[in-house]
Biopython code that builds the backbone (N, CA, C, O; Angstrom):
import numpy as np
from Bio.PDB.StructureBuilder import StructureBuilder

atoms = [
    (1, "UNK", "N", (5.771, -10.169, -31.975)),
    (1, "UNK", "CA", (6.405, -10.433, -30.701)),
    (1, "UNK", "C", (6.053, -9.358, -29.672)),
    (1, "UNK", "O", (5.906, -9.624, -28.479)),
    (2, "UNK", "N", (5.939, -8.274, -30.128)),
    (2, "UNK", "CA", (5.526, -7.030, -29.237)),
    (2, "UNK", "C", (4.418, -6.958, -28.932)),
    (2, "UNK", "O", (3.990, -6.334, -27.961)),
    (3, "UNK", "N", (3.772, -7.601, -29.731)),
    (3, "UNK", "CA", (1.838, -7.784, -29.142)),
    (3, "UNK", "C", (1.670, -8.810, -27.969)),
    (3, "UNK", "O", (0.789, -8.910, -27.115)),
    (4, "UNK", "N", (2.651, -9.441, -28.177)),
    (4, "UNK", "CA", (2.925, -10.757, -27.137)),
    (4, "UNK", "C", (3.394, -10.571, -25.972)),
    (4, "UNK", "O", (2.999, -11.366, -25.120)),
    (5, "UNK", "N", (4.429, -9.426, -25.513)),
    (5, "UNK", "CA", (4.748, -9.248, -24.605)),
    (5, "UNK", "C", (3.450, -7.865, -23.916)),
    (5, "UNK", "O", (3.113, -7.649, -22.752)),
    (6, "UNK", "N", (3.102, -7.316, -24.945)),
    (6, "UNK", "CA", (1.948, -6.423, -24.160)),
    (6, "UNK", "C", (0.479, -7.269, -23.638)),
    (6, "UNK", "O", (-0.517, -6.701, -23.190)),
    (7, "UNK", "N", (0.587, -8.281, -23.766)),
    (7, "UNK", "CA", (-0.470, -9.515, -23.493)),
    (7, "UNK", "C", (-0.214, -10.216, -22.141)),
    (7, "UNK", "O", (-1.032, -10.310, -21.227)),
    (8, "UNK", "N", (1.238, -10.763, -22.159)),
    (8, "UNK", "CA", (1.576, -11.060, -21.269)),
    (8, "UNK", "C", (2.116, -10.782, -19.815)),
    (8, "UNK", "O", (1.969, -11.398, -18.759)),
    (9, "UNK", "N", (2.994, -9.291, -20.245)),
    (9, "UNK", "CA", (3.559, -8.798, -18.919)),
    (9, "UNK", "C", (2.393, -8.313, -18.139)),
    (9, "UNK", "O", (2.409, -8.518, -16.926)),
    (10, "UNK", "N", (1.532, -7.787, -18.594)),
    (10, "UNK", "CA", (0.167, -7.237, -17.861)),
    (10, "UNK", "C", (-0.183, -9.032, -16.854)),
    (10, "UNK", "O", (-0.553, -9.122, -15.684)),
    (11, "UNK", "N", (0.044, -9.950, -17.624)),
    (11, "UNK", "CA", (-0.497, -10.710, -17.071)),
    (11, "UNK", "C", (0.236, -11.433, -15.841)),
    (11, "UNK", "O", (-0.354, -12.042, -14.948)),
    (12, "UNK", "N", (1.478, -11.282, -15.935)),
    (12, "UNK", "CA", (3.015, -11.587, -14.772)),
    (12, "UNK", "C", (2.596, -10.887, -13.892)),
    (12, "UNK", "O", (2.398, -11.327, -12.760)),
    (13, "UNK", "N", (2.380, -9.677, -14.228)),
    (13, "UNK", "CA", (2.283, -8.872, -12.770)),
    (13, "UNK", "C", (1.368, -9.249, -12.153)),
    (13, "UNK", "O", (1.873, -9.630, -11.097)),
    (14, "UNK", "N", (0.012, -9.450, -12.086)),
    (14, "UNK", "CA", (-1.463, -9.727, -11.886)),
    (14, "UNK", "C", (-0.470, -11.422, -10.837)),
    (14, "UNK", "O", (-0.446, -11.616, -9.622)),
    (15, "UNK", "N", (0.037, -12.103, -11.731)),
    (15, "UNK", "CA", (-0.269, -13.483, -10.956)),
    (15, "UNK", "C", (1.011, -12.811, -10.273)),
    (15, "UNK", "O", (0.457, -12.455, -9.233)),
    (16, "UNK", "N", (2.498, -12.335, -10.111)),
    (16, "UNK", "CA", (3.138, -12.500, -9.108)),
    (16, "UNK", "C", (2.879, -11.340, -7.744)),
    (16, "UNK", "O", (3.696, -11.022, -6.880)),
    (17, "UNK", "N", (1.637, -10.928, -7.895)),
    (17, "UNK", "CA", (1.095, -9.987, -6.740)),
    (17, "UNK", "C", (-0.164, -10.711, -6.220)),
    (17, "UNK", "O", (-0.995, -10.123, -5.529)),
    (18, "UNK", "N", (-0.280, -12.050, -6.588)),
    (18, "UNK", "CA", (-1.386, -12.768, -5.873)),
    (18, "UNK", "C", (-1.140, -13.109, -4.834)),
    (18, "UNK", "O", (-2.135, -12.974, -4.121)),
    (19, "UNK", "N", (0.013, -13.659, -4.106)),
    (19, "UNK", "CA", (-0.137, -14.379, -3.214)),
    (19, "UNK", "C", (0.843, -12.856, -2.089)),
    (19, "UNK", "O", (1.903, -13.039, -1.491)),
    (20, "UNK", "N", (0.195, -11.756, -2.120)),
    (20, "UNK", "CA", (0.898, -11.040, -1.060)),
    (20, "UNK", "C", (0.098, -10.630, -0.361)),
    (20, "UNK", "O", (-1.114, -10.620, -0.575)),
    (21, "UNK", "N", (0.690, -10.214, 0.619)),
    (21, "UNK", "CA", (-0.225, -10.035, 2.545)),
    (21, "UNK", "C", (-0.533, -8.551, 1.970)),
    (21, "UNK", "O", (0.036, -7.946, 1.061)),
    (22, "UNK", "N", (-1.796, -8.097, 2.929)),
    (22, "UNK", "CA", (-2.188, -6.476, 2.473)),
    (22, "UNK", "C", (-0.926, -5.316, 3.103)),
    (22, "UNK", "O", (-0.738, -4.122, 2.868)),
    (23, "UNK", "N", (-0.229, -6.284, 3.969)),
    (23, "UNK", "CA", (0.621, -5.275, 4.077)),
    (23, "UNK", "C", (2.242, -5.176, 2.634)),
    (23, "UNK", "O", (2.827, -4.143, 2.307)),
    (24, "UNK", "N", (2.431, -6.141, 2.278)),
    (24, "UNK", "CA", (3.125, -5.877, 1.179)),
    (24, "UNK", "C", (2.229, -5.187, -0.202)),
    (24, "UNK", "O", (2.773, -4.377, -0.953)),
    (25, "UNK", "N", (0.798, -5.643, -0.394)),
    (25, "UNK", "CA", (0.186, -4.868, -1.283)),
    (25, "UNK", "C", (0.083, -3.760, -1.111)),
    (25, "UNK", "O", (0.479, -3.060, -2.044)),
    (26, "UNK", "N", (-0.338, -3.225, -0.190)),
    (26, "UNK", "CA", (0.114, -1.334, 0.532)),
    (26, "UNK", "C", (1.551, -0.810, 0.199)),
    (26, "UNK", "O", (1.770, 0.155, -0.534)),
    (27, "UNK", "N", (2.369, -1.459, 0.741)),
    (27, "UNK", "CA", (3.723, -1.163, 0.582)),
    (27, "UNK", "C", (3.971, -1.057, -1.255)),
    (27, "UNK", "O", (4.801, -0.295, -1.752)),
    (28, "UNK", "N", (3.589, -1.448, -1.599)),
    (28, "UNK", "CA", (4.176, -1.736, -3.334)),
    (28, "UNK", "C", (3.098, -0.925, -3.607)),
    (28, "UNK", "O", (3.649, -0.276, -4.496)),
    (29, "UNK", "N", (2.142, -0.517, -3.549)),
    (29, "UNK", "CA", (0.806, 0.210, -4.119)),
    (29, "UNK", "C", (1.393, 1.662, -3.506)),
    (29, "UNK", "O", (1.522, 2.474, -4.422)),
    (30, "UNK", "N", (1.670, 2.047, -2.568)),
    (30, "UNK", "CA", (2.174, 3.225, -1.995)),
    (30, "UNK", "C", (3.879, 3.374, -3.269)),
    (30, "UNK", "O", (4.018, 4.237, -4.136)),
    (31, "UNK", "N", (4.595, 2.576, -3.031)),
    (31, "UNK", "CA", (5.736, 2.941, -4.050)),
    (31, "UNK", "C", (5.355, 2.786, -4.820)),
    (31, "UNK", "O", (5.351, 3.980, -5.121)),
    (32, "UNK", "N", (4.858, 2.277, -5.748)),
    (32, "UNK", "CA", (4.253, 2.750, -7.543)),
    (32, "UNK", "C", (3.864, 3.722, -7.561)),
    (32, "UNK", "O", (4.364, 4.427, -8.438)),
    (33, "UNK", "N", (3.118, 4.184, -6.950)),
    (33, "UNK", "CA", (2.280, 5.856, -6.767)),
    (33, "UNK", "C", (3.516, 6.947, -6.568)),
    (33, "UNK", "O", (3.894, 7.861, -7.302)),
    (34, "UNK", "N", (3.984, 6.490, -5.297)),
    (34, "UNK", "CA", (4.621, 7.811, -5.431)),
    (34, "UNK", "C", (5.977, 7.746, -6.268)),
    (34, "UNK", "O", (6.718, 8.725, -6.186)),
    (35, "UNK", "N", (6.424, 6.485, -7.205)),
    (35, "UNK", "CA", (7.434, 6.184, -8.015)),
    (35, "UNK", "C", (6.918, 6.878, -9.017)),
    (35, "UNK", "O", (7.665, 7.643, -9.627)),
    (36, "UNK", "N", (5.810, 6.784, -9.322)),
    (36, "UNK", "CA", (4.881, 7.355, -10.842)),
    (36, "UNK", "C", (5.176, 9.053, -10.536)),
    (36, "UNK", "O", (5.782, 9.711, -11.382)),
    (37, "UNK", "N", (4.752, 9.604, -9.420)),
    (37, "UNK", "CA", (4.401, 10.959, -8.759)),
    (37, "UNK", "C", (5.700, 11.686, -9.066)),
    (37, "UNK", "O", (5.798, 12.668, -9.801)),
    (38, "UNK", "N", (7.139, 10.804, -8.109)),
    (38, "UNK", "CA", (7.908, 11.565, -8.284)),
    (38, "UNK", "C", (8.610, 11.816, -9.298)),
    (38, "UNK", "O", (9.359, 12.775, -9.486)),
    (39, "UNK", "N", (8.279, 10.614, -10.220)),
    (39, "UNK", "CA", (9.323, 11.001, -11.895)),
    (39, "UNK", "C", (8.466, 11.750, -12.725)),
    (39, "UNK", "O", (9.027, 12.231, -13.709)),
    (40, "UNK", "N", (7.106, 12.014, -12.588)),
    (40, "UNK", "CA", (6.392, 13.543, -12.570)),
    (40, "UNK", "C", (6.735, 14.444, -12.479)),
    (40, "UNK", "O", (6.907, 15.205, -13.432)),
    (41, "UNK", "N", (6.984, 14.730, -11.216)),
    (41, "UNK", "CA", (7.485, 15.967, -10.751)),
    (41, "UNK", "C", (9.000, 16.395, -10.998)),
    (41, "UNK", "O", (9.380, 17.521, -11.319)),
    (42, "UNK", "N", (9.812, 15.232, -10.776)),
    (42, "UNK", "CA", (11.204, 14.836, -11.395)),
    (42, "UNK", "C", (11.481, 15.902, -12.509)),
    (42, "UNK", "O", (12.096, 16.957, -12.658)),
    (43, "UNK", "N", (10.600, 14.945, -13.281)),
    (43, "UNK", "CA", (11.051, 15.693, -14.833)),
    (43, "UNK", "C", (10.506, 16.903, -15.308)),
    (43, "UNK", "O", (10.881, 17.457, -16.342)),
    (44, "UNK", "N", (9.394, 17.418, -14.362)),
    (44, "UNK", "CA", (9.653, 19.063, -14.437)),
    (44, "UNK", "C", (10.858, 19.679, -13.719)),
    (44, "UNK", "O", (11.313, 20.672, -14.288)),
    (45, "UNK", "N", (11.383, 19.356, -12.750)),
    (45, "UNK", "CA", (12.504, 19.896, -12.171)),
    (45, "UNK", "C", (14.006, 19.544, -12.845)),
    (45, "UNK", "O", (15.144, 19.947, -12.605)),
    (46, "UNK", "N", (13.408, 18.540, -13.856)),
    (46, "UNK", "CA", (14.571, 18.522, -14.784)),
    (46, "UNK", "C", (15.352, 17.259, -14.331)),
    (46, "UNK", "O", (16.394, 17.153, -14.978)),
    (47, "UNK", "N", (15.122, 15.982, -13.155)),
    (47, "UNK", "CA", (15.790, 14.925, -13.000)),
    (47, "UNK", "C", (14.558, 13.569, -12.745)),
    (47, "UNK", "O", (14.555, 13.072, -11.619)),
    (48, "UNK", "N", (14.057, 13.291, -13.266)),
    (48, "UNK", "CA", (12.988, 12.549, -13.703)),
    (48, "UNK", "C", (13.862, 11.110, -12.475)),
    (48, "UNK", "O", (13.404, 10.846, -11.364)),
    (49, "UNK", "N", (14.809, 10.587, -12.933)),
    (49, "UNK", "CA", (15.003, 9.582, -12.584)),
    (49, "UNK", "C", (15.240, 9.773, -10.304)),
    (49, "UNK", "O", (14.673, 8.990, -9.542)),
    (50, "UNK", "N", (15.990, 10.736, -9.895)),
    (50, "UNK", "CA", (15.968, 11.604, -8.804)),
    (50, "UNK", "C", (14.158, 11.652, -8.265)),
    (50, "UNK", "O", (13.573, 11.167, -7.296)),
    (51, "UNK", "N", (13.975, 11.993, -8.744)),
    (51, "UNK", "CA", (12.216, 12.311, -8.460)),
    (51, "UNK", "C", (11.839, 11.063, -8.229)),
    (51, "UNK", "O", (11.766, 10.727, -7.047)),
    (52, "UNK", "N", (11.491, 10.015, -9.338)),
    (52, "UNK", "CA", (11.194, 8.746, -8.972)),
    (52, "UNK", "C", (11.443, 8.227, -7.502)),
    (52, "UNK", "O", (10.661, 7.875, -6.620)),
    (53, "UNK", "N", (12.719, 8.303, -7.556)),
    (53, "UNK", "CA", (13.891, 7.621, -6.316)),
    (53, "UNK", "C", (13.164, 8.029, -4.870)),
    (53, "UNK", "O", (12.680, 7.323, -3.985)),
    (54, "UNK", "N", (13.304, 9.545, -5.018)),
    (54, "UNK", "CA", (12.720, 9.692, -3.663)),
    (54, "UNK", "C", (10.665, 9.648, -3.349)),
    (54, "UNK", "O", (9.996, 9.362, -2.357)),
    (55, "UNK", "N", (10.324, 10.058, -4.669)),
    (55, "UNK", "CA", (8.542, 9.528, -4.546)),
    (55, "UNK", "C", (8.911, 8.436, -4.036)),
    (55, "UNK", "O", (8.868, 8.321, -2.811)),
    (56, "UNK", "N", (9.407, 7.261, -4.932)),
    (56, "UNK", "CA", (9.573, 5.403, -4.278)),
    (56, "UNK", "C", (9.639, 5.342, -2.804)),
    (56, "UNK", "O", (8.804, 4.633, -2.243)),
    (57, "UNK", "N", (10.586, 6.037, -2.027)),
    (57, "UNK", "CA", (10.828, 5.722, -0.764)),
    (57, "UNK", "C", (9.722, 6.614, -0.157)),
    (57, "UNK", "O", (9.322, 5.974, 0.817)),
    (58, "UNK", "N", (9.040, 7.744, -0.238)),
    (58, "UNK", "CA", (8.160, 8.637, 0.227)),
    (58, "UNK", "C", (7.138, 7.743, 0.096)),
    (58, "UNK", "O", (6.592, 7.275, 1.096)),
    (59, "UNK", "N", (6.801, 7.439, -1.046)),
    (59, "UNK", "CA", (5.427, 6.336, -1.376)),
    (59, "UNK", "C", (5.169, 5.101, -0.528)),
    (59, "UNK", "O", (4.069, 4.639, -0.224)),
    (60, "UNK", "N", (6.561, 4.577, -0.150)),
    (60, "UNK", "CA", (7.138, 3.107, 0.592)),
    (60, "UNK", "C", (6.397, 3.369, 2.333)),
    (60, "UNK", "O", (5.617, 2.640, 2.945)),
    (61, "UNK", "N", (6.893, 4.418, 2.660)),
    (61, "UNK", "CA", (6.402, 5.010, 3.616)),
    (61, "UNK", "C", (4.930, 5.142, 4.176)),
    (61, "UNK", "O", (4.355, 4.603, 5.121)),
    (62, "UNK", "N", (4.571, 6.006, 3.288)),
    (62, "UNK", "CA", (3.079, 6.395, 2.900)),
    (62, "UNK", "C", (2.266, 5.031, 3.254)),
    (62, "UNK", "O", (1.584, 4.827, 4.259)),
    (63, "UNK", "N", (2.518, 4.147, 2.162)),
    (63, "UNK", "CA", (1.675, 3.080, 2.162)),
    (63, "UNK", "C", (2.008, 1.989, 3.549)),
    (63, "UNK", "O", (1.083, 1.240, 3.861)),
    (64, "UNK", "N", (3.198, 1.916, 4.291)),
    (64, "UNK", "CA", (3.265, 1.353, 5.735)),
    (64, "UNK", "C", (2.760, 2.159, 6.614)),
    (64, "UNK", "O", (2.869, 1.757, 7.772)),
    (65, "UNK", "N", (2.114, 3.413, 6.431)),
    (65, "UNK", "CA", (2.109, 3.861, 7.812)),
    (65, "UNK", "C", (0.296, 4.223, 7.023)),
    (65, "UNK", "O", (-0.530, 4.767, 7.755)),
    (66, "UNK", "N", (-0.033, 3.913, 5.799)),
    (66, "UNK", "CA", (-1.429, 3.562, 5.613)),
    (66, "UNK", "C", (-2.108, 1.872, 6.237)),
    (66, "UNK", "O", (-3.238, 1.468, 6.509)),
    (67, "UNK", "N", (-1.050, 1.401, 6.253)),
    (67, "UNK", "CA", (-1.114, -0.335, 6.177)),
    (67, "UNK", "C", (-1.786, -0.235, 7.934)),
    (67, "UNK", "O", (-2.762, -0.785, 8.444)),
    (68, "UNK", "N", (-0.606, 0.861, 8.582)),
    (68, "UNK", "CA", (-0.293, 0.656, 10.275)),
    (68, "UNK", "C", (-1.662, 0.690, 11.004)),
    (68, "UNK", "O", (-2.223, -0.064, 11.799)),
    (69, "UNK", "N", (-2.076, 2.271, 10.212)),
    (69, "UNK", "CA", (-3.431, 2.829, 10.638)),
    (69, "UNK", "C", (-4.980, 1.413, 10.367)),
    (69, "UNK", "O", (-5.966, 1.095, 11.033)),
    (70, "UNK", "N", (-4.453, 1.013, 9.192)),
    (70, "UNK", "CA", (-5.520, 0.338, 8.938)),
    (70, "UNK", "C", (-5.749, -1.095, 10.030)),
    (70, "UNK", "O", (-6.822, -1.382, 10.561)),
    (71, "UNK", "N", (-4.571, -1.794, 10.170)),
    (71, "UNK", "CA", (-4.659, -2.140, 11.074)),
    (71, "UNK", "C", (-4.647, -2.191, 12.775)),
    (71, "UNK", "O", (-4.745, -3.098, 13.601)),
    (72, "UNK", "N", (-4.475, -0.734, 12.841)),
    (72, "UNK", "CA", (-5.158, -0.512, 14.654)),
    (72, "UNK", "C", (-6.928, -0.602, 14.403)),
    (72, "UNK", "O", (-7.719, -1.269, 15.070)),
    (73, "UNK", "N", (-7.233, 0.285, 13.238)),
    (73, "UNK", "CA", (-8.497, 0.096, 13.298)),
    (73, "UNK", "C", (-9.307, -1.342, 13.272)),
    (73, "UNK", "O", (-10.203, -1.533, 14.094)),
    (74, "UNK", "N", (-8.895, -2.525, 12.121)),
    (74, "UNK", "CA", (-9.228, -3.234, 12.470)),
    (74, "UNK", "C", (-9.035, -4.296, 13.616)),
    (74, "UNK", "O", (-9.819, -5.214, 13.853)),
    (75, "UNK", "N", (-7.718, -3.990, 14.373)),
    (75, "UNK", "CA", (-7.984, -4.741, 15.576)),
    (75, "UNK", "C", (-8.930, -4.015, 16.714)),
    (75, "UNK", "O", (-9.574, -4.821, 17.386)),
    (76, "UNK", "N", (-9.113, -2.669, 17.028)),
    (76, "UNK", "CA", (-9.821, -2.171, 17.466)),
    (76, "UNK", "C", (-11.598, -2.359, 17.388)),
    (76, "UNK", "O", (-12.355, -2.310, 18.357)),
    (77, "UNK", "N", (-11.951, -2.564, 16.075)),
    (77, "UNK", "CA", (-12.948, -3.674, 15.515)),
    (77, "UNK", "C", (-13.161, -4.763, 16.065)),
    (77, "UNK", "O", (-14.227, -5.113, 16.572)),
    (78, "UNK", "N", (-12.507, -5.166, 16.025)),
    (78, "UNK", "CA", (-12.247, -6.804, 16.577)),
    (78, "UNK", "C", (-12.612, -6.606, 18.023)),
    (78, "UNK", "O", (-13.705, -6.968, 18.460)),
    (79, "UNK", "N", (-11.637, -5.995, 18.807)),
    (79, "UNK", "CA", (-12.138, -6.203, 20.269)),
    (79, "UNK", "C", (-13.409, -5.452, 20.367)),
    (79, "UNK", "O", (-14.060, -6.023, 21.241)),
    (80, "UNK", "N", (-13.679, -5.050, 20.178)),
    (80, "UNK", "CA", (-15.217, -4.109, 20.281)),
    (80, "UNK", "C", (-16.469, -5.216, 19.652)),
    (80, "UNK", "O", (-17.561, -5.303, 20.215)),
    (81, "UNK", "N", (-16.128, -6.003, 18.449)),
    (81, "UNK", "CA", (-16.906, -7.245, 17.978)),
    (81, "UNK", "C", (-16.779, -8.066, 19.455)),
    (81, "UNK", "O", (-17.792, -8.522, 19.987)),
    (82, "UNK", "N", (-15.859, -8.166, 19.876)),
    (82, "UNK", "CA", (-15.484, -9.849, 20.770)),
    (82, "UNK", "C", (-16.228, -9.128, 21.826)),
    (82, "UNK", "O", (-17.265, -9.678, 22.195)),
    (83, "UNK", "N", (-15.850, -7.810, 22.485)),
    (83, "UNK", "CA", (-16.929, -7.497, 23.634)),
    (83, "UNK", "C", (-18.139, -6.970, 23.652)),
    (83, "UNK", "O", (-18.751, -6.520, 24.621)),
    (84, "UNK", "N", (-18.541, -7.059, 22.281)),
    (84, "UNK", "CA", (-20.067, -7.151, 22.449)),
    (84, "UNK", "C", (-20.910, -8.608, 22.288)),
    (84, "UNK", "O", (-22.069, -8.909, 22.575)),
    (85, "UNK", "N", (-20.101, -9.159, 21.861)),
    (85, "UNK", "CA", (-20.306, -10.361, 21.918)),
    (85, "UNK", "C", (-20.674, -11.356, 23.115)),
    (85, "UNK", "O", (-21.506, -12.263, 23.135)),
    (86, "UNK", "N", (-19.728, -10.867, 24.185)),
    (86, "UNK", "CA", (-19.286, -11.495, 25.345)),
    (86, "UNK", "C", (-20.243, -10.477, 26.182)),
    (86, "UNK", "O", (-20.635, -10.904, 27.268)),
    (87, "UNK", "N", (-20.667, -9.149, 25.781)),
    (87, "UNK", "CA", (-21.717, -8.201, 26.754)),
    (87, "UNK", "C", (-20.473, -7.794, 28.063)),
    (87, "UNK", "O", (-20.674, -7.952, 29.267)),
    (88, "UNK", "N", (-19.223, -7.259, 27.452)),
    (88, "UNK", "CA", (-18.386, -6.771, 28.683)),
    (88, "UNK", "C", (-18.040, -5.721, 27.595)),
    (88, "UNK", "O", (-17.796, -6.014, 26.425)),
    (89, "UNK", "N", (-18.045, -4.392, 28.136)),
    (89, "UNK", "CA", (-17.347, -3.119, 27.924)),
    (89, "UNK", "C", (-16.325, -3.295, 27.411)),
    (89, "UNK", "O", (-15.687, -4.166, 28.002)),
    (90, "UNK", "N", (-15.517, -2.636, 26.048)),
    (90, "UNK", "CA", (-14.352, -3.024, 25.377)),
    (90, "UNK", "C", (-13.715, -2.175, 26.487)),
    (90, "UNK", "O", (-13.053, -2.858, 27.269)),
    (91, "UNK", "N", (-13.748, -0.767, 26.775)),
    (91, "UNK", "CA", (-12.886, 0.102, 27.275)),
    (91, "UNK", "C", (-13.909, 0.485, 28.430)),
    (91, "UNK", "O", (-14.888, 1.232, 28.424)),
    (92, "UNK", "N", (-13.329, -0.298, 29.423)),
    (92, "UNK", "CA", (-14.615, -0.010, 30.694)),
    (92, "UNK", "C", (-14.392, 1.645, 31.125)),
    (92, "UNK", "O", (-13.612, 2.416, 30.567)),
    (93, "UNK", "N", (-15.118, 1.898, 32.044)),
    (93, "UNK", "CA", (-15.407, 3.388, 32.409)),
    (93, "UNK", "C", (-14.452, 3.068, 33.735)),
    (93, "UNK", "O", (-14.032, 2.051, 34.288)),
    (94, "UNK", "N", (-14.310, 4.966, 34.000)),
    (94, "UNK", "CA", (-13.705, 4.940, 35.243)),
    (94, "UNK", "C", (-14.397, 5.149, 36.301)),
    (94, "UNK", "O", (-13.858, 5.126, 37.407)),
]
sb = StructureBuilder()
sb.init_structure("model")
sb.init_model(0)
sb.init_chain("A")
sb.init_seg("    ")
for serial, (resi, resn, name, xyz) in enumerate(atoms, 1):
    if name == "N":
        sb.init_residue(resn, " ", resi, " ")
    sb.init_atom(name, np.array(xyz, "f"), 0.0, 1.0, " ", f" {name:<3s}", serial, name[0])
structure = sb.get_structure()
């Protein structure tokens, strides 16, 4: 039964993280990390579960304001694609 569930839960997770936007995959990829990080560090300071708690929300963070950046850049992309496209200056001169 235990071989069965190490077969399968690997496999739950995989399909119920398919259908999420890159900004919830950031968000959950940033809290696992720093959930992993802080019950690391946690449990050298002697509260493992404390550590977790606040990595999770530090990590939560992390990965929205990785998500934020990523998308100025690619809209910034974008208009710079569309006005070269069109042959008009994205950010005209003064």
């Amino acid at each position: 039964m235990k071989q069965l569930f190490w077969l399968v839960a690997p496999a739950l997770s995989l399909v119920a993280c398919a259908d999420m936007t890159p900004t919830q995959q950031r968000a959950l990829t940033g809290t696992a990390i720093g959930a992993g990080g802080g019950a690391v560090l946690g449990a050298i300071g002697g509260n493992a579960g404390l550590g977790a708690g606040i990595g999770a929300g530090a990590g939560l963070l992390g990965g929205l304001l990785v998500d934020q950046s990523r998308r100025s850049q690619e809209m910034a992309f974008q208009q710079g694609f569309a006005a070269g496209r069109s042959r008009t200056p994205a950010f005209p001169s003064r």
